[in-house]
N, C-alpha and C positions, 0 to 999 in steps of 0.2 A: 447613381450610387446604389439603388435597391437591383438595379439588374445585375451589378458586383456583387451585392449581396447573396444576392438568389444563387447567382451561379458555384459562391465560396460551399451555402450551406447543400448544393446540390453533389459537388465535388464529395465532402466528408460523407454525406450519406452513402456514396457510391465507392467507397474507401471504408465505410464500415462493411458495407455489404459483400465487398473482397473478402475484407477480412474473417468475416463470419464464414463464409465460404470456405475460405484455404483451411478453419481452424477444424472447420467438420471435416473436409476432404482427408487432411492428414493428422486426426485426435490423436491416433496410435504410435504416427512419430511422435508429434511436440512432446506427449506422457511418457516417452522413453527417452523424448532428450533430456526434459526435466526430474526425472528418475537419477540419471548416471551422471547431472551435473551435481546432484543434492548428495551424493554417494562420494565426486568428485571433493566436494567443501565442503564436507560435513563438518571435520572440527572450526573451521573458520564460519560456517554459521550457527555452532553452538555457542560462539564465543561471541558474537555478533547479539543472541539471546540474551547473554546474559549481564549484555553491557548495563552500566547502573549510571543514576544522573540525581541530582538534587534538582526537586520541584524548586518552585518559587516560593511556595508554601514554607518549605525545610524538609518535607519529607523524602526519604532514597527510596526510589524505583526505578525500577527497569524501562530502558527506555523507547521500549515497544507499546508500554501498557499507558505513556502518559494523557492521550485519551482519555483512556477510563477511568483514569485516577482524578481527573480535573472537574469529572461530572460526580463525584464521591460529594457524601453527607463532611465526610471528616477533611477534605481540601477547601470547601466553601467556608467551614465553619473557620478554618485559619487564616484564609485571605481576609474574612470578615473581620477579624482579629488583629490586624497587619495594619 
């Protein structure tokens, strides 16, 4: 089993290390494919932005930020509440 092991976590090192590779080789593509896709779906990821949700809590926020909202003074203090 550990020599499976060995060889799964030696495979992903060496598939990281591609990929670090490829990402330096061609920086100036991938930042121009991601440039012209962001220009591509601009309104569908401004709408995406500002999609909204109800905590658990009750409180509406956006549902990029609910992270940050769940480590808040004011989400603890309502679940506490709850």
């Amino acid at each position: 089993m550990r020599n499976k092991e060995n060889t799964q976590l030696q495979k992903k090192d060496e598939i990281k290390v591609k990929k670090q590779a490829f990402r330096e080789k061609n920086i100036d593509k991938i930042k121009e494919y991601e440039r012209t896709y962001r220009e591509k779906n601009k309104e569908r990821l401004k709408e995406k932005k500002k999609e909204c949700m109800i905590c658990e809590c009750g409180c509406r926020i956006t549902k990029r930020s609910i992270k940050r909202h769940q480590a808040t003074k004011k989400h603890i203090d309502l679940m506490n509440k709850i």
